[in-house]
C-alpha positions in Angstrom: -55.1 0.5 -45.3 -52.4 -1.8 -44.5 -50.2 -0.9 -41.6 -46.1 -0.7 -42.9 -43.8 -1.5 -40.6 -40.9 1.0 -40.3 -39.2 -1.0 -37.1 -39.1 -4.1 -37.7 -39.4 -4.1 -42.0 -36.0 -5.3 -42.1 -36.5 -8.4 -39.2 -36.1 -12.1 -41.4 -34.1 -10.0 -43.5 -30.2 -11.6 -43.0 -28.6 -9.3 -45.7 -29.9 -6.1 -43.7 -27.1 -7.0 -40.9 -24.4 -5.9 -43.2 -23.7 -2.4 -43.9 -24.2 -3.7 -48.2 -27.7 -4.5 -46.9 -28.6 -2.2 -45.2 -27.9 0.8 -47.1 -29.4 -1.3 -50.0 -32.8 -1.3 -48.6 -32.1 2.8 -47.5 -30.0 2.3 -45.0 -28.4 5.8 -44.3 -30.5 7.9 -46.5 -32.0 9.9 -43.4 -27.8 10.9 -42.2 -27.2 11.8 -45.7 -30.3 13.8 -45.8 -30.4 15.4 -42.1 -26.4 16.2 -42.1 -27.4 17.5 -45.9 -30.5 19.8 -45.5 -31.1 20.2 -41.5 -29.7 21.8 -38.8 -28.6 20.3 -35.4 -31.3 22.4 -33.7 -33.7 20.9 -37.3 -33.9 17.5 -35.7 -35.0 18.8 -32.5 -37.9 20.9 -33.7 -38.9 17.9 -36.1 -38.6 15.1 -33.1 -40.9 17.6 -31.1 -43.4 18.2 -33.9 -43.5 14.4 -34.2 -45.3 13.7 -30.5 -42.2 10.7 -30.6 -42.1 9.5 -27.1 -39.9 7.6 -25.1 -40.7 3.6 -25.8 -38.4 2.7 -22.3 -41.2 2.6 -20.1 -41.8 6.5 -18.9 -43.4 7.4 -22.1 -41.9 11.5 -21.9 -41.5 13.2 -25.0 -38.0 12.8 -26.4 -37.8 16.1 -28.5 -38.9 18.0 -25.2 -36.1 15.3 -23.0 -33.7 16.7 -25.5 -34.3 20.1 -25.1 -33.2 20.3 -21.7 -29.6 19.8 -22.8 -27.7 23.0 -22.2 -26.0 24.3 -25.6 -23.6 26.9 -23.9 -20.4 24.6 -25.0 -19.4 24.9 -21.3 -19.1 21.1 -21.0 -19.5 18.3 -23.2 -22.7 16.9 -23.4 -23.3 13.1 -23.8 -25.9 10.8 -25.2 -26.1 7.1 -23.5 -28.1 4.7 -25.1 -30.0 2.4 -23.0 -29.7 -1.2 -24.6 -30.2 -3.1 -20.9 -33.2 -4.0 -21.6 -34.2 -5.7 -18.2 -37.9 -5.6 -17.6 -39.5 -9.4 -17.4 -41.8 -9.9 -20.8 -39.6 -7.6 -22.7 -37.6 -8.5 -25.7 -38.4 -5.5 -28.6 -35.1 -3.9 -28.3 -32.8 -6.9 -28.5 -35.0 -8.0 -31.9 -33.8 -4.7 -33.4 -30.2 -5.2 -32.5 -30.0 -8.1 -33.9 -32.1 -8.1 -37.0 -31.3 -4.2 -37.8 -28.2 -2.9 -36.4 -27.7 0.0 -38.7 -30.8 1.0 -37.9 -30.2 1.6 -34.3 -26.9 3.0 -35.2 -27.8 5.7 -38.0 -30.8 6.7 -35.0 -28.0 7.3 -32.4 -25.4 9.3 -34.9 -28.7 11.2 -35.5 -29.7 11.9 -32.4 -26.1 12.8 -31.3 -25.4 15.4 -33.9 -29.3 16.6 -32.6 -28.1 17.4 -28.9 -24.4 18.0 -29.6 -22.6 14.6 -28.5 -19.1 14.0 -29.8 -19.0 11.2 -28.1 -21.7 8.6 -27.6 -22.4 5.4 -25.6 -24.3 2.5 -25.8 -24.7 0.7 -22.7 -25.7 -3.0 -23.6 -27.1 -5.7 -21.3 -24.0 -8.2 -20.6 -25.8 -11.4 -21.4 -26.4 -10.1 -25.0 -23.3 -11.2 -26.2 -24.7 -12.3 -29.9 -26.3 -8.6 -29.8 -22.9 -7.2 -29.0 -21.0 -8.8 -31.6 -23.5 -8.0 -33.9 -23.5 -4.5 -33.0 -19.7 -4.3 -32.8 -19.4 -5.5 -36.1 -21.9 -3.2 -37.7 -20.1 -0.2 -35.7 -16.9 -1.5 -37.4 -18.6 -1.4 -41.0 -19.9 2.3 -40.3 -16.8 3.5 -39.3 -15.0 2.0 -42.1 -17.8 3.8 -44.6 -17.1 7.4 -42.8 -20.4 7.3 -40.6 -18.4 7.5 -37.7 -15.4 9.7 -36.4 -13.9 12.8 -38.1 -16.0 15.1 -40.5 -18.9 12.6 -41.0 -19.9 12.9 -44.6 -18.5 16.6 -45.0 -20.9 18.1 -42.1 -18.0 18.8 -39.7 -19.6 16.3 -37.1 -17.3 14.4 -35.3 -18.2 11.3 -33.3 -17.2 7.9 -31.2 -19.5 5.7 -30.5 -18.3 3.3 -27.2 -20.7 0.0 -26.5 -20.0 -0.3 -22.7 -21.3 -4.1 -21.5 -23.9 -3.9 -18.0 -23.7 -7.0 -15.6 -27.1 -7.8 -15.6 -28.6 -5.5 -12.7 -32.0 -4.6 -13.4 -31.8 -1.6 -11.6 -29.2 -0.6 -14.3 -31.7 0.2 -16.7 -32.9 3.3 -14.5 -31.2 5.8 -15.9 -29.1 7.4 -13.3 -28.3 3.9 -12.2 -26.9 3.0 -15.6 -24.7 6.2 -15.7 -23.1 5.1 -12.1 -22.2 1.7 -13.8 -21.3 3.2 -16.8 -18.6 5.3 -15.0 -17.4 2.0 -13.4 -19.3 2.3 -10.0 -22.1 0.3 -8.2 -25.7 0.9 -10.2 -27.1 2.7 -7.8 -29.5 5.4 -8.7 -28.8 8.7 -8.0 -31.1 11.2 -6.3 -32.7 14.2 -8.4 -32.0 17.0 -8.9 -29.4 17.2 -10.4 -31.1 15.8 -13.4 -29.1 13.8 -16.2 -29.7 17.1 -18.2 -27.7 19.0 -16.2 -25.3 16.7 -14.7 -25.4 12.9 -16.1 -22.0 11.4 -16.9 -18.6 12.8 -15.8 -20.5 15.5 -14.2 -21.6 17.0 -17.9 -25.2 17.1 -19.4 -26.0 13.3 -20.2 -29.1 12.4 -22.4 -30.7 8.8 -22.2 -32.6 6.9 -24.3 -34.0 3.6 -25.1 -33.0 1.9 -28.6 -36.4 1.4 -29.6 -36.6 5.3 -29.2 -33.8 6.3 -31.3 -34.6 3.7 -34.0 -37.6 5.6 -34.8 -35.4 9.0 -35.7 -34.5 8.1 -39.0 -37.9 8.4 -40.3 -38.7 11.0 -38.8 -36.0 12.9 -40.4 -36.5 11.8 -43.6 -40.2 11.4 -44.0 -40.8 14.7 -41.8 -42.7 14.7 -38.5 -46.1 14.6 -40.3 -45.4 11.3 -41.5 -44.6 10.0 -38.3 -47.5 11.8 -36.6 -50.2 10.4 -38.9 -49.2 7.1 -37.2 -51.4 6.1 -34.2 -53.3 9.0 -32.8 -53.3 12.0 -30.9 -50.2 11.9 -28.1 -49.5 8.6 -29.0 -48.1 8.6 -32.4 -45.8 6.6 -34.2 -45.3 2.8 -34.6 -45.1 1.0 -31.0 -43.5 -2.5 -30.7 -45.2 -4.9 -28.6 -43.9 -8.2 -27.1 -46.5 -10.6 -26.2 -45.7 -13.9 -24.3 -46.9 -15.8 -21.8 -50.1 -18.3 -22.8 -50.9 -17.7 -26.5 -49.9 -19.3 -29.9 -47.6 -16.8 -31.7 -45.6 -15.2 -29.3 -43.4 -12.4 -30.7 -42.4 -9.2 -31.1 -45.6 -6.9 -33.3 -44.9 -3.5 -35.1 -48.7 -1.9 -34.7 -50.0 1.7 -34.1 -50.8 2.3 -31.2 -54.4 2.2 -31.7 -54.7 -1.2 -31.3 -56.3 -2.7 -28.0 -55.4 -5.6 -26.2 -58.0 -8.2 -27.2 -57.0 -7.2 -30.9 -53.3 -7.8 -30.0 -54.0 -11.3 -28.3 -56.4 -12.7 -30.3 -55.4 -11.5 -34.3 -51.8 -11.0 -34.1 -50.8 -13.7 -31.3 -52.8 -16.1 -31.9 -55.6 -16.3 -29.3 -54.7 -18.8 -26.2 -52.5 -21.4 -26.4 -54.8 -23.8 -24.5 -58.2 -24.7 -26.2 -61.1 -24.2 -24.3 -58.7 -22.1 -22.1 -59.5 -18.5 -20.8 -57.9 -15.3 -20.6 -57.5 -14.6 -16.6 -55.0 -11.4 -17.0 -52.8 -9.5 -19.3 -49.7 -7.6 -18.1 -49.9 -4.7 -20.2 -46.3 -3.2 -20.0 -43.8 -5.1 -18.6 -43.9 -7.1 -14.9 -43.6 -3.4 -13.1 -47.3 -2.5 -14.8 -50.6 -2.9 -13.1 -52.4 -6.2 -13.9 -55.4 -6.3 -16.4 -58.7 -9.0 -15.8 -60.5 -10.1 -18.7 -63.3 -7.2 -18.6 -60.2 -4.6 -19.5 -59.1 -6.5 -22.9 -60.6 -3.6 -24.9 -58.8 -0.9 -23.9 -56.3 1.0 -26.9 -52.8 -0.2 -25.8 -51.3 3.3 -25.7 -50.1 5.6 -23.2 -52.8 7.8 -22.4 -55.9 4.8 -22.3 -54.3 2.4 -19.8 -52.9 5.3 -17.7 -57.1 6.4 -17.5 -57.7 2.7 -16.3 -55.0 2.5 -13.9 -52.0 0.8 -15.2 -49.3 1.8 -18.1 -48.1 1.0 -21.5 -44.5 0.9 -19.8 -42.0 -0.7 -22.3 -44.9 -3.0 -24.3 -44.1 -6.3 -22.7 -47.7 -8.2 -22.7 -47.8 -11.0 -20.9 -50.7 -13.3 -21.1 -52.1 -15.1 -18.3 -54.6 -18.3 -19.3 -57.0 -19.8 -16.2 -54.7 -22.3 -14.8 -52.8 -19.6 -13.3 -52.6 -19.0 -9.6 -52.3 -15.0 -9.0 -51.0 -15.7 -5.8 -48.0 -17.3 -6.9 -47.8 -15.4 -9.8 -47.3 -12.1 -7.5 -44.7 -14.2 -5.3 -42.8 -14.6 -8.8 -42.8 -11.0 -9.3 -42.2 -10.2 -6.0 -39.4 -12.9 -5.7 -37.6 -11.1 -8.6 -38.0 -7.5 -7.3 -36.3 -8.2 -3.9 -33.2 -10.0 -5.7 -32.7 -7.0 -8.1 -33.1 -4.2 -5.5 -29.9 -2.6 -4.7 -30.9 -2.1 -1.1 -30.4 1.7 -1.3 -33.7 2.4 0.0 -35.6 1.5 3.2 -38.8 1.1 1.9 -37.4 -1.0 -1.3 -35.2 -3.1 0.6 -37.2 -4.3 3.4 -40.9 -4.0 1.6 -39.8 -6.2 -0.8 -38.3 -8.9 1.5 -42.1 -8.6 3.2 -43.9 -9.0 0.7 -41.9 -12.2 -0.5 -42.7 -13.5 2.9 -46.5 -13.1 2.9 -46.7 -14.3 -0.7 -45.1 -17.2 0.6 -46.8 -17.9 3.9 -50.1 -17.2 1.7 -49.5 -20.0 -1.2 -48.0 -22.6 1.7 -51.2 -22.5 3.6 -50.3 -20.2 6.5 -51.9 -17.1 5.4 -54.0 -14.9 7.6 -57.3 -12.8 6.8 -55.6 -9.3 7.6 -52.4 -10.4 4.9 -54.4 -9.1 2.6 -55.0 -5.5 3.3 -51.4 -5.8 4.8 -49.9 -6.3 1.3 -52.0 -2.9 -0.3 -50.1 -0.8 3.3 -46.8 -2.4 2.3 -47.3 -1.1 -1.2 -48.7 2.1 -0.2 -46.2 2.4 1.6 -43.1 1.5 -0.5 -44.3 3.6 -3.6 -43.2 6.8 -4.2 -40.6 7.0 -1.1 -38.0 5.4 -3.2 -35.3 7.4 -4.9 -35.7 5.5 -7.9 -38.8 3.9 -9.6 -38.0 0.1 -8.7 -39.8 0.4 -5.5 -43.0 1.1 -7.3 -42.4 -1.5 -9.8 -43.2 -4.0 -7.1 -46.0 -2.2 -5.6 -48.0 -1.2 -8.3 -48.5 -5.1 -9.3 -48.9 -5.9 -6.0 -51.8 -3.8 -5.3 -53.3 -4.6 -8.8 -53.1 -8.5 -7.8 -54.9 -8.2 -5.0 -57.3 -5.6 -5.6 -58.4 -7.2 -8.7 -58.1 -10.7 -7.6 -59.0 -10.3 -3.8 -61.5 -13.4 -4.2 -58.6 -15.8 -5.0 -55.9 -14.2 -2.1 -58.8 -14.8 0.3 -59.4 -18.4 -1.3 -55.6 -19.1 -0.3 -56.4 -18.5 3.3 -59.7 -20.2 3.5 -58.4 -23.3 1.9 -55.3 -22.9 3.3 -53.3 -23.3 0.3 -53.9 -23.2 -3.3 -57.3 -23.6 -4.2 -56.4 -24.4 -7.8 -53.8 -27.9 -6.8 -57.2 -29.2 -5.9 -60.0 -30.3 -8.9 -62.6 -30.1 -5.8 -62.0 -26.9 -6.3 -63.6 -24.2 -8.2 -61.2 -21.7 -10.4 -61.2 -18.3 -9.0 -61.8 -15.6 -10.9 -60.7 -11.9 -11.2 -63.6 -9.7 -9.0 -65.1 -6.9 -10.8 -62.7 -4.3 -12.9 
């Protein structure tokens, strides 16, 4: 049976932008019937039952995530939408902003009346300005139409909805981060405990989560959790959206259970390689933060649970594709090049293992690596991840050990050769060792 997209079924759809369109292809239906037939505490128990979980990058179940929101009415309680969307080879929740607005929108008012947030905020990446106006104007339409503000639709809801523009920090998409930069700080993350639950924004319980997240509630609530569980399989249900760029024919943006593996994902739905006669060398699976794949890992299901058995992560679905011209050694430098610009410097181990590693990338692809670089760059990444308050640290390390682990032959080919071994023809290709 064909897959259906739920996501993406209104992308190349131009009418869908407009409140008219959108309710004309169901647009709303899932308020009308949640506020209509469920209960606050409904929404929770059917989000739970669905096995929905975060598409961000952590992958924790969001009807669990919502749970830990305290219900005493002590304080208000908040739900911040992250829209930063800053991790390299990731572009899924941008598409749905601008293709589906009022999709995103009837997910947050949703998910808001779920955890008991009067007032709601959607933190948006600065350079998305299109997205912003886009999004602006669709808040506009929905508040015009009684979605929004006093008494939505009889229920006795009230909401605001505030779209709060980041500056571009990556580290602004880690959630406590975002909440210091939402409150008009510097994005530093915070440390933990307290958690966001318990004390997020303004010192009240603060949910967060990813747009692509809460773009998936309206079905749930209005096709029932079954529906949405019968997607994918076990612990990994639902539709996934993966972005896939880097050396293949049709990039893009593909709405796919997540039961599909990597090979199927490079080869039927973008394309294959761009190059002929080219080959697959690696495949970031989940982002730039995610542990590199070599060719004899293409088969593995791209879903949370299989790539954290081989090693690496689903993250936030950004593939990147990697052909045989590439130099790993220079790809890792890239990485590593953006990591040390983004950290905030918080952290010891961040701040100065990043900087370290850009210099022995560096040295390495210039000609004046050493032999004992190599097992230097697996201590500095041993060493960075997981003393970090915030997960940035390990988003450098984990690539940086999966680099040269997987493609020690071609590190230790920079140092023999002194240089690049692929700027020379003479030169064979190196290739990824053994998985």
């Amino acid at each position: 049976m064909a897959f259906e997209p739920i996501l993406t079924r209104n992308v190349g759809h131009p009418e869908a932008r407009t409140l008219h369109g959108a309710e004309a292809r169901g647009g709303y239906a899932a308020l009308r019937h949640g506020l209509a037939t469920m209960s606050p505490a409904g929404v929770v128990d059917a989000v739970k039952a669905s096995g929905l979980r975060g598409r961000g990058g952590a992958g924790f179940p969001t009807g669990v995530k919502w749970g830990f929101v305290p219900r005493d009415g002590a304080r208000p309680v908040y739900l911040v939408i992250n829209a930063d969307e800053s991790e390299p080879g990731t572009f899924k929740d941008r598409l749905l902003m601008t293709h589906d607005p009022h999709l995103l929108i009837e997910g947050v008012i949703l998910s808001s009346w779920a955890i008991g947030s009067r007032h709601t905020f959607i933190y948006i990446r600065g350079e998305f300005v299109r997205e912003y106006r886009i999004l602006m104007e669709a808040l506009g339409e929905a508040r015009a139409a009684g979605y929004m503000g006093r008494d939505i639709l009889g229920s006795g809801f009230d909401l605001e909805i505030t779209v709060v523009r980041g500056a571009g920090a990556y580290i602004c998409g880690e959630e406590t981060a975002l909440m210091n930069s939402l409150e008009g700080k510097r994005g530093e993350p915070r440390l933990k405990p307290p958690f966001p639950a318990q004390k997020g924004i303004f010192g009240c319980p603060t949910n967060v989560n990813n747009v692509e997240t809460l773009a998936n509630v309206p079905f749930i609530v209005e096709r029932g959790a079954a529906a949405f569980a019968a997607i994918g399989k076990e612990r990994n249900t639902g539709p996934k959206l993966y972005c896939v760029s880097g050396h293949v024919r049709r990039p893009g943006v593909f709405e796919l259970p997540m039961t599909v593996t990597c090979r199927e994902l490079i080869e039927s739905h973008a394309g294959g390689l761009l190059r002929p006669g080219s080959r697959v060398k690696a495949v970031i699976p989940g982002g730039s933060s995610t542990p590199v794949l070599t060719p004899a890992e293409l088969d593995v299901v791209m879903s949370f649970d299989d790539l954290a058995a081989i090693g690496s992560m689903l993250g936030s679905a950004g593939v990147i594709v990697m052909d045989d011209s590439v130099c790993m050694v220079s790809a890792l430098l890239n990485l590593a090049v953006f990591y040390h610009h983004e950290s905030c410097g918080q952290c010891t181990p961040c701040r100065e293992g990043c900087g370290w590693l850009v210099k022995l990338l560096t040295r390495l692809e210039a000609g004046g690596g050493r032999p004992e670089d190599i097992p230097l760059i697996r201590d500095i990444a041993d060493n960075i991840q997981g003393h970090t308050i915030c997960p940035l640290g390990d988003a450098v390390a984990m690539p940086a050990r999966a680099f040269v682990t997987k493609f020690e032959a071609e590190f230790r080919a920079h140092v023999e050769s002194r240089g690049c071994p692929l700027r020379s023809a003479a030169m064979p290709v190196a290739v990824a060792s053994p998985a």
